[in-house]
Wavefront OBJ file of the C-alpha trace (Angstrom):
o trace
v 0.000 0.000 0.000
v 3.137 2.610 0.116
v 2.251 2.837 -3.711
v -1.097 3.778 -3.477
v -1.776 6.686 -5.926
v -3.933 9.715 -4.442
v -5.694 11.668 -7.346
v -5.578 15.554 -6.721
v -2.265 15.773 -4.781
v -1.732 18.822 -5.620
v -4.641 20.306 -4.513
v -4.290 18.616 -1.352
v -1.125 19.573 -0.329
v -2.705 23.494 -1.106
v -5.054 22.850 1.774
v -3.040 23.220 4.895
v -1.989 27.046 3.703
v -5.580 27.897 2.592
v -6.235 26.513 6.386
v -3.312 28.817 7.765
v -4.319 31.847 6.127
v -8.581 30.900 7.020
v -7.371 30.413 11.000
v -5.286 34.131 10.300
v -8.309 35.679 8.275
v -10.905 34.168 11.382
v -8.126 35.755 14.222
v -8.569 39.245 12.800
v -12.291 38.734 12.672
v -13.408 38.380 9.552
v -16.309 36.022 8.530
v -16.098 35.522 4.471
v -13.500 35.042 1.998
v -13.186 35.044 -1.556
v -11.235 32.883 -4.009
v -9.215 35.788 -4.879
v -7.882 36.495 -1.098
v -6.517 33.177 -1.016
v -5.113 32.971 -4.529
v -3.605 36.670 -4.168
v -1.918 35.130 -0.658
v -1.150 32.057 -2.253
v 0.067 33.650 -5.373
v -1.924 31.119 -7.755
v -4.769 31.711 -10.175
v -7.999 31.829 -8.620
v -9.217 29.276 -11.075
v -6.943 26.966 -9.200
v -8.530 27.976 -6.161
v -11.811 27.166 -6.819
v -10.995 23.999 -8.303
v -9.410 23.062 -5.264
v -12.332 23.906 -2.972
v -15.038 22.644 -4.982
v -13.423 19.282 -3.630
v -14.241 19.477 -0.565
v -18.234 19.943 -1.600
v -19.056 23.548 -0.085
v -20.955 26.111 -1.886
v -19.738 29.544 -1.697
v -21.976 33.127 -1.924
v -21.892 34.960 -5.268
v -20.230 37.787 -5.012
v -19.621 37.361 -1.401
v -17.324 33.961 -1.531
v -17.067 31.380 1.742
v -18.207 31.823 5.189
v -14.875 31.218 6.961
v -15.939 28.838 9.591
v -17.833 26.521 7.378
v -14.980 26.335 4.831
v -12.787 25.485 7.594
v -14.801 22.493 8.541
v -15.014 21.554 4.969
v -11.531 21.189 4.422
v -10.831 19.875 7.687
v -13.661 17.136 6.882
v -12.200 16.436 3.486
v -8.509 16.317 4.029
v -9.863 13.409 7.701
v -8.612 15.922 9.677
v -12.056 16.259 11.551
v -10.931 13.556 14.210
v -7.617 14.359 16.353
v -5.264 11.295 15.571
v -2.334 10.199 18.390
v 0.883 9.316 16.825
v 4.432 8.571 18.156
v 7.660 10.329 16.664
v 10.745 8.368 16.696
v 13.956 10.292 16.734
v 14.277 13.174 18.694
v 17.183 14.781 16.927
v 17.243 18.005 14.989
v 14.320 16.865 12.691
v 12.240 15.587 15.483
v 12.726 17.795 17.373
v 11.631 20.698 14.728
v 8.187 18.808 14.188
v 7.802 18.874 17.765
v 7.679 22.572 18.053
v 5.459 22.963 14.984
v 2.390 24.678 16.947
v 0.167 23.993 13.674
v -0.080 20.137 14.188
v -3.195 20.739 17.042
v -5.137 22.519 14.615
v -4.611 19.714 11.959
v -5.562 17.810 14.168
v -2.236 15.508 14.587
v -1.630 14.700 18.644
v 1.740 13.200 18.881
v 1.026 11.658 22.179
v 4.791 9.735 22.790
v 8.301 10.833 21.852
v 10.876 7.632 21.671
v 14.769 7.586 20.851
v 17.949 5.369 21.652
v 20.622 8.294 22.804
v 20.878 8.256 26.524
v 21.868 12.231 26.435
v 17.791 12.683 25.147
v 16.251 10.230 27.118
v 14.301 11.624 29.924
v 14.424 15.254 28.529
v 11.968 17.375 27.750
v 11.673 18.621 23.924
v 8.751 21.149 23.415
v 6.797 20.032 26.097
v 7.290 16.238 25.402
v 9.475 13.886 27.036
v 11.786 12.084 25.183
v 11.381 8.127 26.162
v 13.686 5.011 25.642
v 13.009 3.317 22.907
v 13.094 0.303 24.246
v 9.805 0.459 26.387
v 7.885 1.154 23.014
v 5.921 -1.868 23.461
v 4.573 -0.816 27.251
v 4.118 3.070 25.765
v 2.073 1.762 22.978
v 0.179 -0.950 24.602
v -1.353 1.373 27.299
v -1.374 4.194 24.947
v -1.818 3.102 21.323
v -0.616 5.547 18.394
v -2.744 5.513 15.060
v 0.542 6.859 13.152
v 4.000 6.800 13.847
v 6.622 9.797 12.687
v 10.156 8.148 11.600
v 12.420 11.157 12.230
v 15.484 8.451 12.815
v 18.982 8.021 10.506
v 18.482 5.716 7.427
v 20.478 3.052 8.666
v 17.720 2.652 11.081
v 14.509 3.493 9.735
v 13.837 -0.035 8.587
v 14.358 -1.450 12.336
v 12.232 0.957 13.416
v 9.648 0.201 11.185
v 9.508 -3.337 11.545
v 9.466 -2.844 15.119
v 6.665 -0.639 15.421
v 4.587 -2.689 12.194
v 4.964 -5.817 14.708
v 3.419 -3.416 17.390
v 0.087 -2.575 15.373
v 0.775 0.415 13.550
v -0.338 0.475 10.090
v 0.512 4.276 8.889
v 3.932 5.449 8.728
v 4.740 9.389 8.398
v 8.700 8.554 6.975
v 11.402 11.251 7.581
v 14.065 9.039 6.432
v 15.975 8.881 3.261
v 15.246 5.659 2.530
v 11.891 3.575 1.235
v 10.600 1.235 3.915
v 9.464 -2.364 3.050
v 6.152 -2.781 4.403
v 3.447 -4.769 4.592
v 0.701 -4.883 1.966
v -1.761 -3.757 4.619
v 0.999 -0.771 5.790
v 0.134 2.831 4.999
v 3.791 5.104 4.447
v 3.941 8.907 3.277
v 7.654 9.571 2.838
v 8.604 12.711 2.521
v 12.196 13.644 0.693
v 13.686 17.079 2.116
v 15.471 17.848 -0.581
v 12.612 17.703 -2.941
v 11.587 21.168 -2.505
v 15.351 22.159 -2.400
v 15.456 20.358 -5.825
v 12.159 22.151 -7.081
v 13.568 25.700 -6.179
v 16.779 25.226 -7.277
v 15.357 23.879 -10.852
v 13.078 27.178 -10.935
v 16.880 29.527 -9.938
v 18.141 27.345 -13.118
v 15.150 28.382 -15.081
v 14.944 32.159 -14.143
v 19.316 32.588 -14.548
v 18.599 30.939 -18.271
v 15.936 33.720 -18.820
v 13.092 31.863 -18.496
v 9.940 33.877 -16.872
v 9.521 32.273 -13.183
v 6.365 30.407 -12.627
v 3.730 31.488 -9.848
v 3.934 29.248 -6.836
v 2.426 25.672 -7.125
l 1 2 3 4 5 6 7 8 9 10 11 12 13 14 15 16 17 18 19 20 21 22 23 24 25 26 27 28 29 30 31 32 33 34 35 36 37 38 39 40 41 42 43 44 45 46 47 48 49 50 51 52 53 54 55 56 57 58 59 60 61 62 63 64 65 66 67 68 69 70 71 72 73 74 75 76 77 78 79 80 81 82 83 84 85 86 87 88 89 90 91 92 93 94 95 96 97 98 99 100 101 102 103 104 105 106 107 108 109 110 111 112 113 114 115 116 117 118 119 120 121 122 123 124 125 126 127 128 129 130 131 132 133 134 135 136 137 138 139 140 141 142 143 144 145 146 147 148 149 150 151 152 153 154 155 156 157 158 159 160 161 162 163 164 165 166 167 168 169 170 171 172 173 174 175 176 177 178 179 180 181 182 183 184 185 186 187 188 189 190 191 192 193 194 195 196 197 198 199 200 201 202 203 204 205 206 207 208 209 210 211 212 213 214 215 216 217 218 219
């Protein structure tokens, strides 16, 4: 199942900043927003916009646009995020510990509920509010307090270990930090995300733009 093949992936990973700017718009108190507020902050056509949020099924106001609130829910609601999930991170290093600190994750409704590494300096320290746990009593963590996900934050000579480990403990859906594919089972969920994709994309679009090439608006 790591090969399972999401249509509108694009348009899905738009969501979380049409969420961030929605929670800033709500803040400052106001109510409605139109597809051109969002595609002027996201700096996309509003076209793309409202392609992306007729997905989620809500119908906006002529001439008025989306009552902020109810769009929220929508999106929330279409991207699952309408249920708080626990997960466990594994590797409370520099990555880790970043993801840790990202104050967003409540809103998205992400709870990471138990911290876990192997380094004796980290164990028993508090990271952002969460202490960092011995790996090794995994099983009693998760056992008393079971994890729907699990964030791999941990080198890629261990990621697979890791995964195997926590696969044999129940956990079917694998947020993967680490340069490397995991072999899972058929039945095993895993989103891995490469850092230096984006570092690729951007330098590809510097390439571009020093070769004269107009720069594209931002996917």
């Amino acid at each position: 199942m790591g090969r399972m093949k999401i249509q509108n992936t694009p348009a899905i990973r738009r969501m979380p900043t049409y969420l961030h700017k929605l929670f800033a718009m709500k803040q400052e108190g106001y109510t409605y927003v139109s597809t051109t507020v969002l595609a002027q902050y996201m700096n996309i056509e509003p076209i793309v916009v409202r392609k992306d949020i007729a997905l989620t099924g809500i119908s906006g106001l002529r001439r008025v646009g989306y009552e902020i609130n109810e769009l929220i829910e929508y999106i929330k609601n279409f991207l699952g995020w309408q249920h708080t999930v626990n997960a466990c991170l594994v590797g409370a290093g520099s990555l880790g510990s970043a993801l840790l600190g990202y104050q967003d994750f409540e809103s998205y409704g992400l709870n990471i509920s138990s911290v876990f590494d192997q380094d004796a300096n980290k164990i028993g320290t508090s990271i952002h509010g969460h202490q960092v746990l011995d790996i090794y009593t995994a099983p009693r963590v998760l056992k008393n307090h079971p994890c729907e996900m699990a964030i791999i934050c941990v080198s890629t000579r261990a990621a697979q270990a890791v995964a195997d480990m926590l696969v044999g403990l129940g956990i079917q859906n694998f947020w993967n930090f680490a340069n490397v594919c995991l072999k899972v089972p058929p039945n095993v969920i895993v989103q891995r995300e490469v850092i230096a994709g984006g570092f690729a994309t951007l330098s590809v679009k510097m390439k571009s733009v020093r070769n004269g090439e107009r720069p594209a608006m931002e996917e």
